[in-house]
C-alpha positions in Angstrom: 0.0 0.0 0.0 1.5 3.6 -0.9 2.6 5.7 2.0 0.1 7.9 1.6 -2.9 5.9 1.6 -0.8 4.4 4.9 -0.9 7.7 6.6 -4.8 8.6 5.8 -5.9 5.6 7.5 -3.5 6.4 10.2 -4.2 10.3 10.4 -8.3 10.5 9.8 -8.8 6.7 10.2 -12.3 5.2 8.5 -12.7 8.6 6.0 -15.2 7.8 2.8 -12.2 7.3 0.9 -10.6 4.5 2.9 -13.6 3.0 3.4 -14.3 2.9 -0.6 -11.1 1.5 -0.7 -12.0 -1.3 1.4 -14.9 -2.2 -0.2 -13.8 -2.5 -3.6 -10.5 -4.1 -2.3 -13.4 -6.8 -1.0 -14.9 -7.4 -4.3 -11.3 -8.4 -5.9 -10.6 -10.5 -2.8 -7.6 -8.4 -2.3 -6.5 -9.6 1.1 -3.3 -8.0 2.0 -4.6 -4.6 0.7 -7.7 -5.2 3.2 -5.3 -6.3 5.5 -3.3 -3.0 5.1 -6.1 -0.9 5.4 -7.7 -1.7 8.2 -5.2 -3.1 10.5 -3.7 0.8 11.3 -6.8 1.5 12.0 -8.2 2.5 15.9 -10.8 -0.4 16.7 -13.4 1.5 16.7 -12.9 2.5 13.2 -12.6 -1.2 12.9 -15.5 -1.9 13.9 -17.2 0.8 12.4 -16.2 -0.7 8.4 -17.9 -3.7 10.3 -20.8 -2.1 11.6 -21.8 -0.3 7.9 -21.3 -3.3 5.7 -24.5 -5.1 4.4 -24.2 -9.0 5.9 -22.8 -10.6 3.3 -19.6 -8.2 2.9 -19.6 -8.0 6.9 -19.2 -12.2 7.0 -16.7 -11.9 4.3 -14.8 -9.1 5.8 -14.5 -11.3 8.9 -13.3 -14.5 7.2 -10.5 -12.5 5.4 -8.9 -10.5 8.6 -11.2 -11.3 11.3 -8.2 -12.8 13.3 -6.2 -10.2 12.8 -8.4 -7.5 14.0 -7.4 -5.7 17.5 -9.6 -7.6 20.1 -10.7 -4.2 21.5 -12.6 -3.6 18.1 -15.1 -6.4 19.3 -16.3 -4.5 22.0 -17.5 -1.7 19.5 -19.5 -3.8 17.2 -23.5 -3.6 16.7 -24.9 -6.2 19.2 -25.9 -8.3 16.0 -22.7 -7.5 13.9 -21.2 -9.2 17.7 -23.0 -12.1 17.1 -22.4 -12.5 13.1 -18.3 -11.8 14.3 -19.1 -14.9 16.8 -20.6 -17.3 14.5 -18.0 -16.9 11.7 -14.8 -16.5 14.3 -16.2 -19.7 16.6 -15.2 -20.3 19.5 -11.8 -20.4 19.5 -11.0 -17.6 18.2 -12.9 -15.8 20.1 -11.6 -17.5 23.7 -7.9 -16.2 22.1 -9.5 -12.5 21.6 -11.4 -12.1 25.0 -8.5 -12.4 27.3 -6.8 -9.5 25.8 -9.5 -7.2 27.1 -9.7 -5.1 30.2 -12.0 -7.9 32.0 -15.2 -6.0 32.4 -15.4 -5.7 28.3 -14.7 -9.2 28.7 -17.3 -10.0 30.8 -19.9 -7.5 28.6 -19.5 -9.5 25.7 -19.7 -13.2 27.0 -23.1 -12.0 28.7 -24.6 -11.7 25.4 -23.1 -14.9 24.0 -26.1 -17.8 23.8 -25.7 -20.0 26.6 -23.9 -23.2 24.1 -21.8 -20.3 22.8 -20.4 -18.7 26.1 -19.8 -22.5 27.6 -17.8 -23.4 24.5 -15.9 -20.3 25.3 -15.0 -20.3 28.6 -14.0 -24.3 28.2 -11.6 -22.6 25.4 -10.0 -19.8 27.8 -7.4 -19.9 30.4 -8.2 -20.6 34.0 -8.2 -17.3 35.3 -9.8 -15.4 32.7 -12.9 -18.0 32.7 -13.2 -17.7 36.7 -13.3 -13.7 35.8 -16.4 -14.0 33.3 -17.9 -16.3 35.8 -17.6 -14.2 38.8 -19.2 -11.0 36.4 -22.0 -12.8 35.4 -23.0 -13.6 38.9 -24.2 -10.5 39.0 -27.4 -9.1 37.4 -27.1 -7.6 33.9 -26.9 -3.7 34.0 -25.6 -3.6 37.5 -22.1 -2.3 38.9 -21.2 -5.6 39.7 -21.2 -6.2 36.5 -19.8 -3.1 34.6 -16.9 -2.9 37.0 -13.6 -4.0 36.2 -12.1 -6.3 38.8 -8.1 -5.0 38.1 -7.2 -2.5 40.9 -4.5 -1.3 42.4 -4.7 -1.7 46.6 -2.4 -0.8 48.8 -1.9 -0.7 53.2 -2.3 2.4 54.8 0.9 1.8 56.7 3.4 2.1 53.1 5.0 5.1 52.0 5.3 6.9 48.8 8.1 5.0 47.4 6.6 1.6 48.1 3.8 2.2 46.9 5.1 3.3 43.4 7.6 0.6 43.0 4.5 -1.6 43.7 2.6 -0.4 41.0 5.6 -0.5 38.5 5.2 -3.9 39.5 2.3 -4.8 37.9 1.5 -6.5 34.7 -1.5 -4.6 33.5 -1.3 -2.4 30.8 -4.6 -2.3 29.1 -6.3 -1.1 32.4 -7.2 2.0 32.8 -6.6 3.7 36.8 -6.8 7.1 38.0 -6.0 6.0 41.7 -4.3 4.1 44.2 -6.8 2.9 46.6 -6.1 2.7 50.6 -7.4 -0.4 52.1 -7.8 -1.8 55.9 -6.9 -5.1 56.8 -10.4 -6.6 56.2 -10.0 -4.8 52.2 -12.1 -2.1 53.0 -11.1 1.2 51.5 -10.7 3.4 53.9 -8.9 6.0 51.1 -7.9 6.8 47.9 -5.1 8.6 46.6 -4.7 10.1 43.0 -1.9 9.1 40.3 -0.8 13.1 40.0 -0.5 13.6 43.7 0.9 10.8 44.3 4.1 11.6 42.0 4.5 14.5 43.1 5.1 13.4 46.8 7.7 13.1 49.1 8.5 9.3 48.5 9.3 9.2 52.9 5.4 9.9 53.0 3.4 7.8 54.3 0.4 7.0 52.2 -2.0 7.2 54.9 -0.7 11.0 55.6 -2.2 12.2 52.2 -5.1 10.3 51.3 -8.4 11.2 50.5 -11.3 9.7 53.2 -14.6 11.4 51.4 -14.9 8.2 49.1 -17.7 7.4 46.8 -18.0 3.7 47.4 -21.0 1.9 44.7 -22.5 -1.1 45.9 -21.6 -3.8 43.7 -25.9 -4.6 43.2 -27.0 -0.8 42.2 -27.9 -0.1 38.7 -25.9 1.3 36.1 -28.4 4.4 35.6 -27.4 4.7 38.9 -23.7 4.6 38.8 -24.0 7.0 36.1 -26.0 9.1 38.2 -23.0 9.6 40.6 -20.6 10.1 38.3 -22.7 13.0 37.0 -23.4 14.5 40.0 -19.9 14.5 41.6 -17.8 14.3 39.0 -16.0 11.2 39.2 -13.5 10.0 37.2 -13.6 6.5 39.1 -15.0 4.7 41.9 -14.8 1.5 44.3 -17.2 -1.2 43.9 -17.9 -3.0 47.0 -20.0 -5.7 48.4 -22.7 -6.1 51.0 -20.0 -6.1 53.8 -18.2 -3.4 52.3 -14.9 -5.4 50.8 -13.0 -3.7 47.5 -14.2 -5.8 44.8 -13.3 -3.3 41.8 -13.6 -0.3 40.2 -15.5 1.7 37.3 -14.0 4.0 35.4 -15.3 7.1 33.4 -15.1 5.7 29.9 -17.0 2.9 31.2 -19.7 5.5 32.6 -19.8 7.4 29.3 -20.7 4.2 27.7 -23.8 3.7 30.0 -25.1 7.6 29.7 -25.0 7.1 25.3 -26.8 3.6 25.9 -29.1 5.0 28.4 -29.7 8.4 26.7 -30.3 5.7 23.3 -32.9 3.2 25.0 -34.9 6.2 26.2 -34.8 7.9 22.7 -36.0 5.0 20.9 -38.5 4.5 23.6 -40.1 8.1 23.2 -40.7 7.0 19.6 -42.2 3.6 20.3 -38.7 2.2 18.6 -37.1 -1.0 20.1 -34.0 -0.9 18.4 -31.8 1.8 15.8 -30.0 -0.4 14.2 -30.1 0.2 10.8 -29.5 -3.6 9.8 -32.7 -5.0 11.4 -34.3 -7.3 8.6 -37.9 -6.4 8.0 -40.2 -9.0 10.1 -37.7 -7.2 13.4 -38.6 -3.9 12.6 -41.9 -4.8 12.2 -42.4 -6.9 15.4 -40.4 -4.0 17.2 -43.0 -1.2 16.1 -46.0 -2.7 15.1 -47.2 -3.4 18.9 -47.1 0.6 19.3 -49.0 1.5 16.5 -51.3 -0.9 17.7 -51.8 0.7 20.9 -52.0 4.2 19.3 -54.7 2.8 16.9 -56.4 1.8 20.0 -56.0 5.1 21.7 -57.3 6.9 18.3 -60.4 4.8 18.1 -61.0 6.5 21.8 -60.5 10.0 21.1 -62.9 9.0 17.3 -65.4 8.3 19.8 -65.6 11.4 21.9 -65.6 13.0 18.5 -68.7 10.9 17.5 -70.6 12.5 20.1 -71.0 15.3 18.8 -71.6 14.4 15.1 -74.7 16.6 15.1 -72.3 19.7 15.9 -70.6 18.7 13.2 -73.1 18.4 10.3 -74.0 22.3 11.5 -71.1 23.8 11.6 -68.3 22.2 9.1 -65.6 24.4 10.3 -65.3 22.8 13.4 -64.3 19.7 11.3 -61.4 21.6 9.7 -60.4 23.3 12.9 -60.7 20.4 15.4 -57.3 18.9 15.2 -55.5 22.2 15.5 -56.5 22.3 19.5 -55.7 18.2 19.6 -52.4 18.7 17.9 -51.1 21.7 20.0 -51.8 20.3 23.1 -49.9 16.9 22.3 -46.8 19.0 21.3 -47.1 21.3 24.3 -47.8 18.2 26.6 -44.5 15.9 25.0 -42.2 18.5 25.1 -43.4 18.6 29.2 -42.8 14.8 29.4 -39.5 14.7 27.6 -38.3 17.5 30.7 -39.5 15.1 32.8 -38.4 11.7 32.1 -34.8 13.0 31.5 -35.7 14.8 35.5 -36.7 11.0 36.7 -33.8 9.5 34.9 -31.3 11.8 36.7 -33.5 11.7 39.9 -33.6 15.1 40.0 -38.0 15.2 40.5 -38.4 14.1 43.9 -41.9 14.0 45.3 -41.5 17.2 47.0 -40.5 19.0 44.4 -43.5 17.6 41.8 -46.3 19.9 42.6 -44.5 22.8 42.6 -42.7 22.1 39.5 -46.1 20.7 38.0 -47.8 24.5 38.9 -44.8 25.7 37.4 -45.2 24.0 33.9 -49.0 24.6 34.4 -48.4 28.7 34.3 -46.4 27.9 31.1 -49.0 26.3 29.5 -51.4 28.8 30.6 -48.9 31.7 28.9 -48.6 29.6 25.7 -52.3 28.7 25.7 -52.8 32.5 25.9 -50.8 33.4 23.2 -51.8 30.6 21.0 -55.4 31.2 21.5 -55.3 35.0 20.2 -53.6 34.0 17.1 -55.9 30.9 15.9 -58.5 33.0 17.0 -57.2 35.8 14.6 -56.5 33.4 11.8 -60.5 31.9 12.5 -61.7 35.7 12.2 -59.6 35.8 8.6 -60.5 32.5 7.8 -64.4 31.6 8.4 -65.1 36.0 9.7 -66.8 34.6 12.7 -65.8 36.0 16.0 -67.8 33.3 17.9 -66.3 29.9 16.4 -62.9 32.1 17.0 -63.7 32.9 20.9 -64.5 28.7 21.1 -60.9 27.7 19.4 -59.2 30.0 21.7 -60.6 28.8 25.1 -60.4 25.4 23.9 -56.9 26.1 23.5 -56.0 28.1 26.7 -57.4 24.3 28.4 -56.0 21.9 26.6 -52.3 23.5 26.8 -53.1 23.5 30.4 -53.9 20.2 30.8 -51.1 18.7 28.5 -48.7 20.3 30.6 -50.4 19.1 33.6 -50.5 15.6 32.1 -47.2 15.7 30.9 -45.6 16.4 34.5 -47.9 13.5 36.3 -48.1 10.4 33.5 -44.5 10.0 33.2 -44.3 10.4 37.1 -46.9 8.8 38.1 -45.8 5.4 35.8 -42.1 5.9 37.4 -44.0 5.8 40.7 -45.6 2.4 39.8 -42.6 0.5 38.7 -43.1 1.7 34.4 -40.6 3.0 32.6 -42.0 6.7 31.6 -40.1 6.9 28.8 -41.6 3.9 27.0 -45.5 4.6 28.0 -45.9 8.4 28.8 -46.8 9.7 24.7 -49.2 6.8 24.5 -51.3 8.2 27.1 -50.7 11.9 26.9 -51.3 12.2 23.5 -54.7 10.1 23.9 -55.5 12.5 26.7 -54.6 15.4 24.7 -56.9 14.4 22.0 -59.8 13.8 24.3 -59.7 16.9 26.2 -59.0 19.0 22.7 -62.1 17.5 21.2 -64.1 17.3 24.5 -63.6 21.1 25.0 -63.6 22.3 21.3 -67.1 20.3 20.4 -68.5 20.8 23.6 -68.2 24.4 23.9 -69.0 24.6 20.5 -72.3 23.2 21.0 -73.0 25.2 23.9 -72.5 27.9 22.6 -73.1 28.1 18.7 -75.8 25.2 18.1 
């Protein structure tokens, strides 16, 4: 391969050019020009090339330089492209690729191996790598216990400075990442941390337990990863000690770990404000389908409700066919003002930021802003009604109709996400089905019925 092309992949790794490159490289079966191109790559650019190819040039990809590929790249493929990597690597390859990782990436990927797969793995792996994956996936999925990584650096209170850094010259890791030296008793409990700059920097007479730091973070090894990420967030962590229900050092997450949880996190709840299960783009039709059909189903349902409240007053209708045209303008303004509460709110839940002292008053508050935007949206549909149909009374119906209904979304959008957090539902997933049916009921409900109050 020419220099040049050698230092684009190395400079702006997986650019459209390299990537055409690859691809048509593929198609004559040009393996050491493959193998040139991607190799410099980072692994996530790796796995990217992996992650954009259609199935067939994906498998084929992998049975050219699939070996060869830095084991870290595994960890940033598409759950599915994961599996595809698995089912044309086999076993053995992949109990050869797995050890190289930091052991909590290790442990994320043999969780999602089938159960035949994973025991044909761990039979294939050393000793003390299989006893690692075991001991990870003893704990729940999504917990710390499982995201942490179990490498750590632990010293005695009672060494100083210089011990301490000859110790950790002494260690064979060097894929980990660590931020700290942690301080533990004699029943390994930390009792202290102290930080690779500081420590450095130190008098190398000092004892370790003269400059520590006592006002520790310490995560349970069974708390959830939303939560973990919470208290990263909120004390900005860089890393933290995992411990167990007694309080012993079993590891330690580390921020790019964290980061990883907050995109997957931030991703589940975005697909789940749009009724979508998953955003991979190489779903085959019948999974897409299965995935959002059972949400349009529900909103079909929900529809056929707010159709009925509209069929009450069909007699309304047959009068006066402007309400017809006008009707969805209240529904639709009021689902929009109420989702744009509810996505405030789930991301206020998800941060556990709305506590049930705080709900009212924030609920009054988004309340007063619906009230202002009802207010200002009233006078202009009612000035476009006047233009529109010259009849100041249909105008005077659309904008009280609206002044409610903006109201009430934002009322509804403050206590259906928290009320479903409250009962054990994730608000993110069920909150639009029910506001936006309540929206539409309350906007046709008001609209027809003062309509037919006051005009028929």
């Amino acid at each position: 391969m020419p220099d040049e092309a050698q230092k684009l992949v190395s400079d702006f790794g997986l650019t459209p050019k390299v990537e055409d490159a690859i691809l048509a490289a593929l198609k004559e079966q040009n393996t050491p020009k493959i193998t040139s191109l991607i190799m410099p790559m980072h692994p996530s650019d790796q796995a990217q090339i992996l992650n954009r190819t259609s199935h067939s040039q994906c498998e084929e990809l992998l049975r050219l330089v699939g070996e060869k590929l830095d084991p870290e790249a595994i960890t940033f493929l598409d759950d599915e492209v994961r599996q595809q990597a698995f089912d044309v690597l086999g076993s053995d390859i992949y109990a050869r690729l797995l050890p190289s990782l930091d052991s909590d990436d290790m442990a994320h990927i043999a969780a999602e191996l089938k159960p035949d797969d994973l025991e044909h793995v761990l039979e294939a792996m050393p000793l003390e790598n299989r006893v690692e994956v075991k001991q990870a996936l003893s704990y729940p999925d999504e917990t710390a216990g499982r995201m942490m990584q179990r490498e750590k650096i632990a010293v005695p209170p009672f060494w100083d400075v210089r011990q301490t850094i000859d110790y950790v010259r002494s260690l064979s890791f060097d894929k980990e990442d660590f931020y700290s030296v942690i301080i533990t008793d004699p029943n390994y409990h930390p009792i202290g941390e102290v930080r690779f700059d500081k420590l450095i920097r130190a008098d190398l007479n000092k004892k370790i337990s003269e400059m520590m730091e006592i006002d520790m973070h310490l995560i349970p090894a069974m708390i959830d990863q939303e939560d973990v990420a919470n208290l990263f967030r909120r004390y900005a962590m860089v890393s933290a000690c995992v411990v167990d229900e007694d309080g012993m050092l079993l590891g330690i997450i580390t921020i790019d770990d964290v980061v990883h949880i907050i995109d997957e996190e931030a991703e589940e709840d975005l697909m789940a404000l749009a009724g979508v299960s998953d955003s991979s783009l190489r779903l085959s039709i019948v999974q897409m389908f299965k995935g959002r059909s059972r949400w349009l189903l529900a909103n079909l349902g929900t529809a056929i409700i707010a159709s009925m409240v509209i069929g009450i007053f069909d007699s309304t209708l047959n009068q006066l066919i402007a309400l017809a045209i006008l009707m969805p303008i209240v529904a639709s303004m009021g689902g929009n003002a109420g989702t744009q509460t509810v996505t405030v709110v789930v991301r206020a839940i998800a941060l556990n930021g709305l506590t049930p002292k705080l709900i009212w008053p924030f609920a009054l508050k988004e309340v007063a802003v619906g009230f202002l935007n009802g207010i200002i949206f009233a006078a202009l549909s009612a000035i476009i009604v006047i233009i529109w149909f010259a009849d100041i009374y249909i105008a005077a119906v659309i904008a009280v109709a609206m002044i409610i209904n903006l109201s009430v979304a934002a009322l509804s959008g403050v206590l259906i996400p928290y009320g479903l957090h409250r009962i054990g539902i994730d608000p993110a997933i069920s909150s639009t089905v029910f506001l936006t049916t309540l929206t539409d009921i309350v906007g046709f409900f008001v609209f027809l019925g003062l309509a037919a109050w006051f005009l028929i």
